[in-house]
N, C-alpha and C positions, 0 to 999 in steps of 0.2 A: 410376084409383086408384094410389098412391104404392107403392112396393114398400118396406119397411123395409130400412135398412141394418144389418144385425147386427151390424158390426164400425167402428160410426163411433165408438163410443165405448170401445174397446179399446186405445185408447195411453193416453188417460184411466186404463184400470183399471189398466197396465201401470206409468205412474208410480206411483201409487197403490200396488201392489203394492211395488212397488222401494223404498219408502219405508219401508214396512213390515216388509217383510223385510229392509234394513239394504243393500239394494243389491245383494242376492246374487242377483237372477232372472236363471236365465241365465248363471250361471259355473258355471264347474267344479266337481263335487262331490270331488273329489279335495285342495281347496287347503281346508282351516279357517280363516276368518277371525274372530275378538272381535271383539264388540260395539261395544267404546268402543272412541276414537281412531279411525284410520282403517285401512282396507284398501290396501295397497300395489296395482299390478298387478304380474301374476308370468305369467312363460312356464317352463312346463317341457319339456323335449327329449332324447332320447337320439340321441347319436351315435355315429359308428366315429371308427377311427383316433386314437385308442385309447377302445376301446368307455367308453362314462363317461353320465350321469347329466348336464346341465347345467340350471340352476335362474338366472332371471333375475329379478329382482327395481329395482322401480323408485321409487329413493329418494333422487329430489333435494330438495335442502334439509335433508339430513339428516345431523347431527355421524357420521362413523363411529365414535367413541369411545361413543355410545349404540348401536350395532347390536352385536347377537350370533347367531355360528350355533351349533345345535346337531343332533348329526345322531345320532337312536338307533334302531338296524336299518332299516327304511325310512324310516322319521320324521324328513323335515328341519324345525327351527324357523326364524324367523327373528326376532328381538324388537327392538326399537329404539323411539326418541322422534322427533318431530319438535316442535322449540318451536312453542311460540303467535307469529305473528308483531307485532311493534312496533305498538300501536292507538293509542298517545297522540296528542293532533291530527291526529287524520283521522276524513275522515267517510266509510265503504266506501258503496260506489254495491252492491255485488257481493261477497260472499266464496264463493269453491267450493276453494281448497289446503286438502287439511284439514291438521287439526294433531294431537298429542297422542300417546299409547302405541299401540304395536300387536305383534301376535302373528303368524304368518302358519305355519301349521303345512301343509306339502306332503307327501302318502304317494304316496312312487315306487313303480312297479310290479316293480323289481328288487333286488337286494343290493348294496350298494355298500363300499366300502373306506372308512369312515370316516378313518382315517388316514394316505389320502391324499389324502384330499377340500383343494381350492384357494380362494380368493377373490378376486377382484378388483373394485374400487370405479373407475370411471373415467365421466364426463362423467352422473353421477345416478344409473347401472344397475350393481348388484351383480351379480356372475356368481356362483355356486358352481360349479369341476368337483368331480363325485365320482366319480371310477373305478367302473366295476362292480366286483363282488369275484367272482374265479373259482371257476368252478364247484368243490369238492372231493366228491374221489369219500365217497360215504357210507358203505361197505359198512366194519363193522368185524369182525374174526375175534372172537369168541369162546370162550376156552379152558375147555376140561370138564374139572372138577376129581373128583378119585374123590370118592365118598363115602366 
């Protein structure tokens, strides 16, 4: 008698799933990605020397005059367009580059220095540094007024 394979049909669900869910099985629950348009991939890391927050992001083909960062207390965005590529006289075998608007909203697990936060665009890949923001002491005096 045959033994059933329980998991022959598990890459089947798994696309199936990824499909459905917009591609998200399996990523980071830390990165928000919209719907429409596409999902960039994005690595986020903290480093020393000088402690900082770095945000990579991967956007070839993409005008940087359409990207924007926004950074609000731990909340980095990142917004941008990628056009529709040129379809007149051709006939695609294959399309997978996607195209159109995207959102990519990243929550760090630290406080950062929004302004000193940096950017660099070089060979597709966006860098954000965002300095951590130093710790300040909390404790504040409060002065007792007569009644």
């Amino acid at each position: 008698m045959r033994e059933k394979d329980l998991f022959a049909n598990f890459a089947r669900m798994r696309r199936e799933m990824d499909e459905m869910l917009g591609g998200t099985w399996g990523r980071a629950t830390y990165i928000s990605r919209r719907a429409s348009g596409f999902s960039p991939s994005v690595d986020v890391y903290y480093a020393n020397d000088p402690e900082r927050a770095v945000i990579k992001c991967e956007l070839a083909g993409i005008d940087l005059s359409t990207v924007g960062i926004e950074v609000s207390g731990r909340q980095v965005t990142v917004i941008g367009h990628r056009p529709v590529q040129e379809t007149e006289g051709r006939v695609f075998q294959q399309v997978e580059i996607p195209t159109g608007p995207f959102r990519c909203i990243v929550e760090l697990q630290v406080d950062v220095d929004a302004e000193r936060a940096e950017a660099t665009y070089e060979d597709g890949l966006l860098t954000v540094d965002l300095p951590l923001r130093a710790e300040e002491e909390r404790v504040r005096q409060v002065p007792v007024q007569r009644g």
